[in-house]
N, C-alpha and C positions, 0 to 999 in steps of 0.2 A: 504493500500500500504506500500512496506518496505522500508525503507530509503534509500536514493543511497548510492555508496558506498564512496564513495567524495561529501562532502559539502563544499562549498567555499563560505561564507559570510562576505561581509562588508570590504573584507581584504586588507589592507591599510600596506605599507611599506614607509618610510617616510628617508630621509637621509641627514640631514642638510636643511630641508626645499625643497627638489626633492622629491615632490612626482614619487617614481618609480612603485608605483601600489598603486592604489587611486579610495579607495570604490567596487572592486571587488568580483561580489557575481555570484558563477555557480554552478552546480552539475554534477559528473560522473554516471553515472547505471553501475551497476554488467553489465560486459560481453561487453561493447562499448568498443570503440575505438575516443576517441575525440581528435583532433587538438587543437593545441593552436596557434594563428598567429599574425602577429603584423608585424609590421618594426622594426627595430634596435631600443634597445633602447625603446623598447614598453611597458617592466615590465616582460616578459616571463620568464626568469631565473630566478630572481628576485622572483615572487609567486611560482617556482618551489622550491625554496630554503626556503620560507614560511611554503610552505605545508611540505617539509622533513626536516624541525628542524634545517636546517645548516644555518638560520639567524631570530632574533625575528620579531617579526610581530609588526608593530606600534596598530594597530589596527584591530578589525576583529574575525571572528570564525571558526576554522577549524575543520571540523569531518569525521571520518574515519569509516566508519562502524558501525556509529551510536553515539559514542563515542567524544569527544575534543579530539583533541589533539597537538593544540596548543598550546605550552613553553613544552610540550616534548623534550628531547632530542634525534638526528636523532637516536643513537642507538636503543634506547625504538621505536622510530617511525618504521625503519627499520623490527624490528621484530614481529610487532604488523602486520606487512605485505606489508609494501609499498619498494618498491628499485626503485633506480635510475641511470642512466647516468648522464653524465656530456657534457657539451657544447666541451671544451677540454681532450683530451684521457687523464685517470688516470689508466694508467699498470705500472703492476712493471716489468720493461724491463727485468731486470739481472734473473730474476728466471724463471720457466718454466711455460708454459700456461697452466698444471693442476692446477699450486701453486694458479696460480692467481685466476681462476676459484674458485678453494677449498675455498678461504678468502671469498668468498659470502657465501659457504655453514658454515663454522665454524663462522661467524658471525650471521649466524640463530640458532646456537647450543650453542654457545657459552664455556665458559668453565666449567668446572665440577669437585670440590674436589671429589666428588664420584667416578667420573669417573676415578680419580687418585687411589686413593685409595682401587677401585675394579675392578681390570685387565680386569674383564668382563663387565662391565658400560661401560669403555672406550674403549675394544672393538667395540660395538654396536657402539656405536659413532662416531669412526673411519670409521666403515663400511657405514655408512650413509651418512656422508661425503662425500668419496669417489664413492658413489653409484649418489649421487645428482650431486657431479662434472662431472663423466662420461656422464651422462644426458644429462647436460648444452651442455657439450663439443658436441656430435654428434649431439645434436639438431641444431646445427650451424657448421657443419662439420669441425670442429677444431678435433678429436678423433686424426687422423693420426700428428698431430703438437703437443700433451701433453706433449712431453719431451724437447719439444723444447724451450727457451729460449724464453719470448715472443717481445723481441725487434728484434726479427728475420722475424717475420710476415710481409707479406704487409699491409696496410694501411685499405686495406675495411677488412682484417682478425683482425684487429687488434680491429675496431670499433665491430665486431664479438664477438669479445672476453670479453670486457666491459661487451654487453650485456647477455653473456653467465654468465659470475658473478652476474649478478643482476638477474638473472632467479635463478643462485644457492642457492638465500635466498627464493626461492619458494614462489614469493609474490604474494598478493590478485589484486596489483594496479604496476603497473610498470611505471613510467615517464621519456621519453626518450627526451631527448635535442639535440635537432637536429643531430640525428644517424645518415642522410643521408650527412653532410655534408664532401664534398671532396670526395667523390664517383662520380666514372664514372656512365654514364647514366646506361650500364648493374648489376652495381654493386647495383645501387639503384631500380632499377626494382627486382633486388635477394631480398633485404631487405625488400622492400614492399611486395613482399609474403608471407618470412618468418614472418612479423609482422598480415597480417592477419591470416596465419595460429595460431598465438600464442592466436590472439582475438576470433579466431573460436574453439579454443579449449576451451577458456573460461576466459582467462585474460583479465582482465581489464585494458587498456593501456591510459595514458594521451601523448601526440607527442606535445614538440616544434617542427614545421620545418619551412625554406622556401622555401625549392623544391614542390611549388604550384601545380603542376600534381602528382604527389604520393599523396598529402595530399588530394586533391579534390578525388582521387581513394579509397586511402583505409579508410577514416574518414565514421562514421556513421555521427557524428554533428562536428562542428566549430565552436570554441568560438574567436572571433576575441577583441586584444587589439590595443590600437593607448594611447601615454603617459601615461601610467600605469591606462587606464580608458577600460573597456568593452564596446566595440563600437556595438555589432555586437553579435549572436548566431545563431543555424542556420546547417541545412542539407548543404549539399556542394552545391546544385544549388542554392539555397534562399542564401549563403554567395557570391557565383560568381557575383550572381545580383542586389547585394546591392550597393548602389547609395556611400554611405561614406564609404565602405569597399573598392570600386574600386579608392575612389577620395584618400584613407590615404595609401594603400598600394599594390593594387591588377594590378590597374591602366588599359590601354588598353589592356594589356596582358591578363586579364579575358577575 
């Protein structure tokens, strides 16, 4: 059998003595789509910032396609294949929503003396860019908005727009923190299609959310947290029906 493509073992983040994620071990498979759930304050961001380099890990092992890659740094992580979201929107308002988009793709290419120094390297380069930003951009019907300004956008285009950047580093593993949040009910029924169409195509998605109906819908499993400890794993009916998944956070509403 081949390794999954996410390993999460033993992993412990620790902060003045709060354990904020304490002894957590899971794995993702090529091609899932897994939930990550918890109540507030559960550890979710927290291991998602673990796994992508943008805080050390007290303790633990992380492996990516086989590989460690924990005390990487997120750029090295980033391009080795994993992108993320963030729990609060990070656009850059003032510029336009190609530019934005493009920063996901030129942080997969990064930069190049060659490509300086040979009009035609940097060409190709340029072209590819551009090619991957278009991509992102239609895949999430952002195309007719590229010159627009992205502090212009509404709210559900906007959370759009993140995710269209992190697609533009054309990653293996994608981990989204809570994409659904502050969307209208139809705006979040759009997004849970668009995210399975993205797993049906063949990305590998980790989801914080708490919009507990989209998650029970489009999750193949569910790894549930309560104080930075794993309570809980589990197809969405076996997570529904679990006795301390309902008592820590699910409650009568399962």
């Amino acid at each position: 059998m081949s390794a999954p493509l996410l390993r999460v073992e033993g992993l412990s983040k620790h902060f003045e003595g709060l354990r904020a994620v304490d002894d957590v071990s899971f794995d993702v498979e090529r091609g899932e789509l897994v939930g990550l759930i918890g109540p507030n304050g559960a550890g979710k961001s927290t291991l998602f910032n673990c796994v992508a380099g943008a805080i050390p890990r007290t303790a633990g092992r992380v492996a990516f396609d086989g590989r460690p890659i924990a005390g990487l740094d997120p750029v090295r992580i980033a391009r080795l294949g994993i992108a993320r979201t963030y729990q609060n929107l990070r656009i850059f308002p003032d510029i336009t929503v190609f530019d934005n988009v493009s920063a996901g793709a030129i942080g997969r290419h990064g930069t190049s003396l060659l490509g300086t120094l040979i009009p035609a390297l940097g060409r190709r380069r340029d072209e590819a860019i551009a090619s991957e930003t278009l991509a992102a951009l239609e895949r999430f019907d952002l195309l007719e908005h590229a010159d627009q300004p992205a502090g212009n956008l509404a709210y559900g285009q906007k959370k759009h727009l993140e995710i269209a950047r992190a697609l533009a580093l054309r990653p293996t593993l994608l981990l989204l923190d809570e994409p659904a949040a502050g969307l209208n009910d139809s705006e979040t029924a759009e997004l849970a299609q668009r995210l399975r169409a993205l797993r049906d195509g063949g990305l590998t998605i980790l989801l914080v959310e708490h919009d507990m109906p989209m998650v029970m819908r489009i999750c193949d499993r569910i790894v549930v947290l309560d104080s930075g400890r794993r309570i809980a794993e589990g197809a969405p009916a076996a997570i529904r029906a679990d006795r301390a998944v309902r008592a820590a956070y699910l409650g009568d509403e399962a």
